[in-house]
C-alpha positions as CSV (number, residue, x, y, z in Angstrom):
1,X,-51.6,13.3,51.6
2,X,-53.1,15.9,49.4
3,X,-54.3,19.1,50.1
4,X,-56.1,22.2,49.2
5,X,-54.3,25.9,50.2
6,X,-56.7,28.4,50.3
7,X,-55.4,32.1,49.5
8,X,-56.7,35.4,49.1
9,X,-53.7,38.4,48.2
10,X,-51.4,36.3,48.5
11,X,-51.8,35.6,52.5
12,X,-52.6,32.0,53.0
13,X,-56.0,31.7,55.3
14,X,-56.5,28.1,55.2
15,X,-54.9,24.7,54.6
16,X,-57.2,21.6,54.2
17,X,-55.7,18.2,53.7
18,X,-58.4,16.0,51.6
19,X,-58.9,12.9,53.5
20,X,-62.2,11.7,52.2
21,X,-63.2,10.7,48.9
22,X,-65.8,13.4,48.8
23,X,-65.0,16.8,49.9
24,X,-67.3,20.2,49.2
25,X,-66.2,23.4,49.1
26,X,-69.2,26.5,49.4
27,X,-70.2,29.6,51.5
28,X,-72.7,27.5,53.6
29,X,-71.2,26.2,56.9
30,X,-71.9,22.3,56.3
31,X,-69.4,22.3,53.9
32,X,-65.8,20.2,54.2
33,X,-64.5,23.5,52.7
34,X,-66.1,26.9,54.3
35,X,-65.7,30.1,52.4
36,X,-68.0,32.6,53.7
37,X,-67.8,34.8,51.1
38,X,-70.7,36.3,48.4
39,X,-68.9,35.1,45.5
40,X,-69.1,31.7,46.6
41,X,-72.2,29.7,46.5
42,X,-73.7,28.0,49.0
43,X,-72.5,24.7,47.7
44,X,-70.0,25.9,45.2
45,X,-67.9,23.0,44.0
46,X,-66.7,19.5,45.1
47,X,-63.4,17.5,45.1
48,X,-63.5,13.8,44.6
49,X,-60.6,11.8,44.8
50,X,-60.4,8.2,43.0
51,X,-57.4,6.6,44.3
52,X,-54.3,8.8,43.2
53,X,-56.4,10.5,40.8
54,X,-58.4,13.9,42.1
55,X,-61.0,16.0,40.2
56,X,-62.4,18.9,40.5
57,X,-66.0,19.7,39.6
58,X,-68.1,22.9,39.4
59,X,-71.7,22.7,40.8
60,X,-73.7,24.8,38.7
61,X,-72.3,27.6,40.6
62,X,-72.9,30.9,40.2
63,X,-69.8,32.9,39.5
64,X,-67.9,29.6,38.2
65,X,-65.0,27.5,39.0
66,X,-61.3,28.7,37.5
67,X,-58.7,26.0,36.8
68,X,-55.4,28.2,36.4
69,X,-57.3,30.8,34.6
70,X,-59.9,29.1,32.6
71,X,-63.8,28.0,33.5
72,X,-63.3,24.3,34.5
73,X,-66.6,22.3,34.8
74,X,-64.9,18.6,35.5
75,X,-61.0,18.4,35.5
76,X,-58.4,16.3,36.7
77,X,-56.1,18.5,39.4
78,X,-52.3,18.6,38.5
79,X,-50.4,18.8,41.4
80,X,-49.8,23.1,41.7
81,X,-53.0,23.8,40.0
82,X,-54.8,27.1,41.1
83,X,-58.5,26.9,41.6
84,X,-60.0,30.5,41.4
85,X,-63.3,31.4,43.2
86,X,-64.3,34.8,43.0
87,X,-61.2,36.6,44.8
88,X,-59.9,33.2,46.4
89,X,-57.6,31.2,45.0
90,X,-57.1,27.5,45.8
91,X,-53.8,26.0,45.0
92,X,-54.0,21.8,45.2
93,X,-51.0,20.5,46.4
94,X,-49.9,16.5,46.2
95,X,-48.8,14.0,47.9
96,X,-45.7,15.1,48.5
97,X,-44.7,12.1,50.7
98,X,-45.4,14.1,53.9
99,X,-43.5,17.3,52.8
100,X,-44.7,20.4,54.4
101,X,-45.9,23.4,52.5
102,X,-43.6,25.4,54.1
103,X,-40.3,23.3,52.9
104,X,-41.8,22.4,49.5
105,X,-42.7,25.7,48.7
106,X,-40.9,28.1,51.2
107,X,-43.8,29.9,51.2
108,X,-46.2,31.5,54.1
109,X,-47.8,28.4,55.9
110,X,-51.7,28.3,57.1
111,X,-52.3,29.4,60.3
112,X,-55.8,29.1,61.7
113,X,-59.1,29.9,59.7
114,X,-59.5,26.2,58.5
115,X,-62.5,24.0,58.1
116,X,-63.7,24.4,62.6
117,X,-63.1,27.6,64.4
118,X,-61.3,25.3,66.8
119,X,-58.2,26.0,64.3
120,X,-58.3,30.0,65.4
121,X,-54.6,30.4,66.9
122,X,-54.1,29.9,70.0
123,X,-54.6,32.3,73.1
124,X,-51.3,31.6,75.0
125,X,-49.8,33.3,78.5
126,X,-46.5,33.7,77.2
127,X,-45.3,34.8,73.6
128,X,-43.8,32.5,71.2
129,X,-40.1,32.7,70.0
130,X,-38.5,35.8,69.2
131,X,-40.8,37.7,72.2
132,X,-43.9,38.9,69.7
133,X,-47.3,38.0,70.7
134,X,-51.2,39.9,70.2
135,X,-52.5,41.1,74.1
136,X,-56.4,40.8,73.8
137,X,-57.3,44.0,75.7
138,X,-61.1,43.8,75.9
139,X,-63.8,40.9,76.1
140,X,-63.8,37.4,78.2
141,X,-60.4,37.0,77.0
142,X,-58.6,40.1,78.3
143,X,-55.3,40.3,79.4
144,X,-54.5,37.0,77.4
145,X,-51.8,36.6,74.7
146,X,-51.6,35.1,70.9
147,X,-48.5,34.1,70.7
148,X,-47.0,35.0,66.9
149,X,-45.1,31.3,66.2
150,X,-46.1,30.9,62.8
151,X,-45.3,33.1,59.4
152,X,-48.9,33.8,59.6
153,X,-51.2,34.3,62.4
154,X,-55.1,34.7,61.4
155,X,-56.9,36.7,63.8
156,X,-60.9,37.5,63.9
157,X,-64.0,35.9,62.7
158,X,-64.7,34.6,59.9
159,X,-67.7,36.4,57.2
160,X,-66.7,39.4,59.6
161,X,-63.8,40.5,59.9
162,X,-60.4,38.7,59.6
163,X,-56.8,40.0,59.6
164,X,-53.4,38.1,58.9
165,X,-50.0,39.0,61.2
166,X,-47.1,37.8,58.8
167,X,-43.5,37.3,60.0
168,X,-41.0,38.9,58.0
169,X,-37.3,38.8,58.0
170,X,-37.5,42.3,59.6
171,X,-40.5,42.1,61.2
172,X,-44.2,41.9,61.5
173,X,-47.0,43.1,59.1
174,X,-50.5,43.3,58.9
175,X,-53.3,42.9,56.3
176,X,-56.9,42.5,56.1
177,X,-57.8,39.4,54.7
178,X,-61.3,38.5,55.0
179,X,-64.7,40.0,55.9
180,X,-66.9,43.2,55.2
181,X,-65.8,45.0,58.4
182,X,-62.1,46.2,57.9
183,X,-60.2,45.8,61.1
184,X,-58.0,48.3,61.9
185,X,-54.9,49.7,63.3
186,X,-54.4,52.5,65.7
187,X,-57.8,53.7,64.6
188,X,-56.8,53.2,60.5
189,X,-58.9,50.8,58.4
190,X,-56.6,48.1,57.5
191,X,-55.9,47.5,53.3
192,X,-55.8,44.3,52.1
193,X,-52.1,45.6,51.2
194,X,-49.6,44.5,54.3
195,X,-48.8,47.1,56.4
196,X,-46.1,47.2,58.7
197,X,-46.3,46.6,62.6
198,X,-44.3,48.3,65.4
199,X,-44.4,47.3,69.2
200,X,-48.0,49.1,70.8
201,X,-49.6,49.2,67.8
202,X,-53.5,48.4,68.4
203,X,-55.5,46.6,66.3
204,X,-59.1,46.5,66.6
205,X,-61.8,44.0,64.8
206,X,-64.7,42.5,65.4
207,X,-65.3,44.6,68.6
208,X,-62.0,42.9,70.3
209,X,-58.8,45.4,70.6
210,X,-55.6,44.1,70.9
211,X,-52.2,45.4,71.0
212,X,-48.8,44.3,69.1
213,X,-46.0,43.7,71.6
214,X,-42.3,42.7,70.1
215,X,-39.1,42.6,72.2
């Protein structure tokens, strides 16, 4: 099935498979495709797919639609091409024949800020393999765990303030992803750059501190 990867740095935030033959993409929250972000409009662009054939178009928007580096109005989507919208970038992927992004690409795989909150990670009791996991320290959720089991772990809210966790070969860093209010770490605003994570590090964002435990 084909799907749209949504990027921003390099740190995949979301990963939408298109299972309708109309799918929109804009800052406004009714949208098959939410990116709550200024340079995006409200209803940006949509996706149509006409049986193995899928094409973007641009809908008037305001900052325009990028098709691997050049305005796009109405296109046919190759599979790898890179949508640009403002500093997102959207890479359609297709039909693979049920290949995941992860073995087709050995790449980071999406992890949570998708088209419903519901797709947040999870908060856990126990941490996933290889002992890391966020502790929520504050809030209605205190005391509970996000487990770290994916290559990235999107934390926060959305049009706020969202950071990714990203498992590395030798560990765990951390960069801000999304949002005007920069999370940060140990009392440090967070770059978009990574930065690296050590066990008792706290991370604060969106009024919610958490700590970084790894054993």
């Amino acid at each position: 099935m084909p799907k749209m990867i949504v990027s921003i740095d390099g740190v995949v935030i979301k990963e939408v498979q298109l299972t309708k033959d109309r799918t929109t993409l804009g800052r406004r929250p009714y949208n098959d495709i939410v990116i709550d972000n200024l340079a995006v409009s409200g209803e940006h662009a949509v996706i149509q797919m006409n049986g193995a054939e899928v094409f973007l178009e641009d809908l008037n928007s305001t900052n325009g639609t990028y098709i691997n580096g050049k305005a796009a109005k109405k296109q046919l989507l190759q599979n790898n091409d890179t949508i640009e919208i403002g500093k997102y970038q959207i890479r359609y992927q297709g039909d693979l024949g049920g290949a995941s992004f992860d073995k087709a690409q050995g790449s980071k795989s999406a992890t949570g800020i998708a088209s419903s909150p519901s797709a947040h990670a999870p908060l856990t009791d126990e941490a996933g393999p290889g002992g890391a996991a966020i502790r929520v320290l504050n809030g209605a959720a205190a005391g509970r765990e996000v487990a770290l089991i994916k290559v990235v772990t999107t934390i926060g809210k959305p049009g706020i303030a969202v950071a990714a966790i990203t498992r590395r070969p030798n560990g765990f860093v951390v960069a801000h992803v999304d949002g005007a209010d920069k999370p940060t770490l140990n009392g440090t605003a967070i770059p978009a750059e990574q930065v690296p994570l050590k066990t008792g590090d706290l991370i604060e964002l969106a009024g919610i501190q958490m700590q970084f435990l790894q054993t």
